[in-house]
N, C-alpha and C positions, 0 to 999 in steps of 0.2 A: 342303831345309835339314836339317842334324844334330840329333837330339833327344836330350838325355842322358836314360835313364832308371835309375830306384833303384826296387826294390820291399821291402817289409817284409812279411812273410810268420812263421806261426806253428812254428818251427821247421822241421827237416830232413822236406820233405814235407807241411808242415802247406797249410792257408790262406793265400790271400791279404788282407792287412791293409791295405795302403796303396800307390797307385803314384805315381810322382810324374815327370813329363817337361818339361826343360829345356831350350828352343832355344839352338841355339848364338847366334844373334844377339836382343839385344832380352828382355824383363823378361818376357813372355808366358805362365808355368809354369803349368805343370797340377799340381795334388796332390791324391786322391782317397783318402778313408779308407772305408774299406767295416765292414760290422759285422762285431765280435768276436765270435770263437768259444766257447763256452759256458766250454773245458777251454783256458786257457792254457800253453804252456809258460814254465818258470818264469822261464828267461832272457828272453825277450820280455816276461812279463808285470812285470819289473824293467828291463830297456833301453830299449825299444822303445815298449812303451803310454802310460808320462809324457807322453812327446812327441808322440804321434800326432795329436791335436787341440788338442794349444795351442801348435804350433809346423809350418805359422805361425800367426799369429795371428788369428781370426777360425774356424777349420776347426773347430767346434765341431757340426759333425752328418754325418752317415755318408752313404752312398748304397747301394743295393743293385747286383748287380751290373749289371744291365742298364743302371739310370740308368749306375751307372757306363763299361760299355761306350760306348754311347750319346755321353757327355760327351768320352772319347775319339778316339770317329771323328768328331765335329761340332770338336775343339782342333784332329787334324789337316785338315778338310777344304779350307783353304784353301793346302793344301799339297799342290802337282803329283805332286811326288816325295821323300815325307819320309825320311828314315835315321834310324832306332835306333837308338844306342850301347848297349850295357850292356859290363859286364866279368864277368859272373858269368851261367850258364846259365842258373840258376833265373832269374831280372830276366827272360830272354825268353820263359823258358816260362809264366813268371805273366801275363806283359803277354798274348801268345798267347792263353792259356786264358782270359781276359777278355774277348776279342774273340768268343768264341764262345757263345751267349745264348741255346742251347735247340739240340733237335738238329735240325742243317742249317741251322742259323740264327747268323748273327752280325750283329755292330753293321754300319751303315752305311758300312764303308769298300769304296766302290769307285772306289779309286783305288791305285796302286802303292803299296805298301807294303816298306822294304827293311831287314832286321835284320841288325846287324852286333858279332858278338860280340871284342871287343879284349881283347890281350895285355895289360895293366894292371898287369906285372911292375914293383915299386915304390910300388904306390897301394895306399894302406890310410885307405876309407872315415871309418875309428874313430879314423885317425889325424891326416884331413884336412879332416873334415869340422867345422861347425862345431857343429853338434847331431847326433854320431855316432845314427846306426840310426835318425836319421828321414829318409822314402824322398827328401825334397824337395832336403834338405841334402847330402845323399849324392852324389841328381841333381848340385847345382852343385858339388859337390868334383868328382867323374869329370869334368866338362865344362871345370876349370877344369887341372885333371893334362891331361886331352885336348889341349885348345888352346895348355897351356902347350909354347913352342917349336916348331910344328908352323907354316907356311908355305904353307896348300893355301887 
């Protein structure tokens, strides 16, 4: 199955802050907020932090990252063959670097894993989404740009 993914991240470089993955079929989302960084950027700590845990509703505590990796390989494990959507390199390189939980050590996936970075010429998150730069919302915008018109 397709997974859309959105990450929210502490600017150009910073931390990862929240990731959030969307089947293409079926209500099943994952959305993980992981703990903030001491030094926000400013844009983030004005876009991005409102929303992080009260949208959606109930995500009112964090994870670290292991739980958080963890929580990831066990969402997809019932998945043979899952696909990763992002539209933006950093969303794969955050998800990546989450999967990896001490050195030579990563989360529980051992199973194919397949990332797949799209042309998204048109889609603008901020524009489409319904609670721009939060990772979940983001997720069903891409997924919903993705599917819209597409016949596979």
């Amino acid at each position: 199955m397709r997974y859309f993914l959105d990450t929210e991240f502490n600017g150009f470089g910073g931390g990862l802050i929240s990731v959030a993955l969307v089947p293409e079929h079926g209500d099943q989302e994952l959305y993980i907020s992981l703990p903030l960084p001491e030094v926000l950027e400013p844009w983030v700590a004005q876009n991005v932090v409102p929303y992080l845990r009260l949208v959606p509703p109930g995500v009112d505590h964090e994870l670290d990252r292991v739980d958080a990796a963890d929580m990831v390989a066990a969402y997809l494990a019932g998945d043979d063959d899952p696909l990763i959507i992002a539209d933006w390199p950093e969303d794969l390189a955050h998800f990546c670097a989450l999967l990896v939980t001490g050195p030579g050590r990563m989360a529980g996936v051992d199973f194919g894993l397949r990332l797949e970075l799209i042309n998204a010429a048109g889609f603008s998150a901020a524009a489409n989404s319904r609670v721009p730069h939060n990772a979940l919302h983001d997720a069903r915008a891409l997924r919903d740009f993705y599917l819209m018109d597409r016949v596979d």
